[in-house]
KETI-627171 format. One record per residue (C-alpha): x, z, y. Coordinates in steps of 0.1 Angstrom, whole numbers, plus 5000, padded with zeros to 4 digits. Layout:
# residues N
XZY;...
END
This chain:
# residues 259
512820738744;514721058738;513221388754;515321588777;516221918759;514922268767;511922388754;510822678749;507522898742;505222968768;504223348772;501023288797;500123708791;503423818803;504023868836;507623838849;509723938880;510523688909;514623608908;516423798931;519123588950;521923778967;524623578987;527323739009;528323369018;525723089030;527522769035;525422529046;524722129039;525522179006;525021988977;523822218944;524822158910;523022368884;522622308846;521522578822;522222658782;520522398761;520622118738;524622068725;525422328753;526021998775;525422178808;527222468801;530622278787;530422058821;529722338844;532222568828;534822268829;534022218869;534822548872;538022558854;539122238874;537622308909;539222588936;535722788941;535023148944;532023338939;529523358969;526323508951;524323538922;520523528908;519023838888;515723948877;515224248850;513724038828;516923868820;518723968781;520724218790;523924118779;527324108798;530523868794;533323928801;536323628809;539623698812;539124078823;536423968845;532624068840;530823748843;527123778860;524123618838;523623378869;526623348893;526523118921;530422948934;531222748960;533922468966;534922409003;536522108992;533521918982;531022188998;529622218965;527822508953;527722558912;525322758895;526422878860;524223038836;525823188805;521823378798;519023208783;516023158805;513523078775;510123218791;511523218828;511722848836;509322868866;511023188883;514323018882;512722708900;511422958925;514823068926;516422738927;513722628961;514822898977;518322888970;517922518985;516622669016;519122949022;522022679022;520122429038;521322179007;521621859009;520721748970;520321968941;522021818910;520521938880;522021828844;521221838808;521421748767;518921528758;518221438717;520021148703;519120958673;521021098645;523320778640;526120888668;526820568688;529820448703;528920488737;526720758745;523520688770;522820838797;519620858821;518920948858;515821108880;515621138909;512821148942;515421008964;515020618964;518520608984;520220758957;518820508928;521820238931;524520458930;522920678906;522620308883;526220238894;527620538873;526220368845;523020578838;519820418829;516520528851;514520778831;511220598826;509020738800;509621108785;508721478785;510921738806;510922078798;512922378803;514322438841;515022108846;511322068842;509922338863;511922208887;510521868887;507422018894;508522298919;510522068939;509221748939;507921738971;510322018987;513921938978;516321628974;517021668938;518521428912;518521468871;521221378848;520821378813;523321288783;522521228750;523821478722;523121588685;521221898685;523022248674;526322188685;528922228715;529021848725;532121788743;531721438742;528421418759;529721678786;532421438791;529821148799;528621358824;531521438840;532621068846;529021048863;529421308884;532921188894;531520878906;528021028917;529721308941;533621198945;534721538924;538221348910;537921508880;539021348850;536921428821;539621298796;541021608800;538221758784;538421538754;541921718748;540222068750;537421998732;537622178699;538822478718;535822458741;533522438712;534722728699;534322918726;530522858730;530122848692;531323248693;528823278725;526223158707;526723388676;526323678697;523823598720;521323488686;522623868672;521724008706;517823858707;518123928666;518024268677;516224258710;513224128684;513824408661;513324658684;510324508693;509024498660;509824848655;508024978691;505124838677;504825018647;504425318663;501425228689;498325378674;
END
């Protein structure tokens, strides 16, 4: 059984800052889709593509100074770390996260509860690259999660399999554990090859989704853009592995000088 994606080093001596949430809109009943960078950049691709193909504006983000500092900017816009949209359409908040969260998994739960609480949300939605063998198959698989027992036939009528034995780590993790008992959530995760902007796993997603929620969004489309997609996150990644290059660096060098 693959292992959903995500991992990252526990730092148990450092202590971080709760997630500030700031929302000048609070739609409520909503349903919450979040996914965060990780194996073949499966969430981001799908998230980013929702947001290309969805009417939403921005209603909010999540900060905390322990974030990498590092700002993007899209199209002349300067793109939060962790900016919250909304689609009235579909009441559907999205939750996109261009910053890596390695070391903050359990803040951004606390963040994601909360967040759950403010807009009264209906389901959470969280989604993910999980490891594929290295022979890529014709049809990818995909599994489900989820603490809703009303949600497992449709979940199994989009064609994912029920995730029955495995180790979840990362956000989607934390949130397992920080929610279980507090929110309606459900898990999707698609197989991918590790390293690599996986279009093709996003697109698997997609479909899900668009059966799952009743988006209408075709994820053919996103075969067509693919290489130009990958591109794109391949130059993100570049920079953000140069930014942390640095950011370790200049921790190396700050502690040369103690004593």
């Amino acid at each position: 059984m693959p292992t959903p994606s995500g991992r990252s080093n526990p730092q148990h001596n450092v202590k971080h800052h709760p997630m500030h949430i700031e929302l000048w809109e609070k739609p409520q009943n909503v349903i919450i889709l979040e996914g965060f960078p990780g194996l073949g950049f499966v969430a981001t691709i799908v998230i980013e593509y929702l947001l290309d193909h969805l009417e939403v504006e921005t209603i909010g983000k999540i900060w905390s100074p322990d974030l990498q500092p590092m700002a993007l900017v899209h199209k002349g816009k300067v793109m939060q770390p962790m900016e919250i949209f909304y689609n009235k359409k579909y009441n559907l908040v999205i939750l996109e996260s261009f910053s890596g969260v390695d070391g903050l998994e359990w803040e951004v739960a606390d963040a994601l509860v909360k967040l759950n609480d403010l807009l009264n949300a209906k389901e959470v939605i969280s989604i993910e690259g999980i490891g594929a063998p290295p022979i890529r198959k014709a049809e990818l698989t995909a599994y489900y999660s989820t603490n809703q027992p009303a949600k497992v036939k449709l979940l199994e009528q989009t064609g994912c399999e029920p995730l029955l034995e495995g180790m979840i780590f990362g956000v989607s993790g934390a949130l397992m554990i920080k929610g279980h008992d507090h929110i309606k959530s459900s898990y999707i995760f698609a197989e991918t090859q590790a390293g690599l902007p996986d279009s093709r796993a996003a697109a698997k997603i997609i479909g899900i989704l668009d059966k799952y929620i009743g988006l209408d969004v075709n994820p053919n489309e996103l075969m067509q853009q693919a290489g130009q997609m990958e591109d794109k996150l391949k130059v993100l990644m570049k920079k953000m592995k140069e930014q942390q290059q640095l950011k370790d660096i200049k921790d190396d060098d700050s502690v040369e000088y103690i004593g």
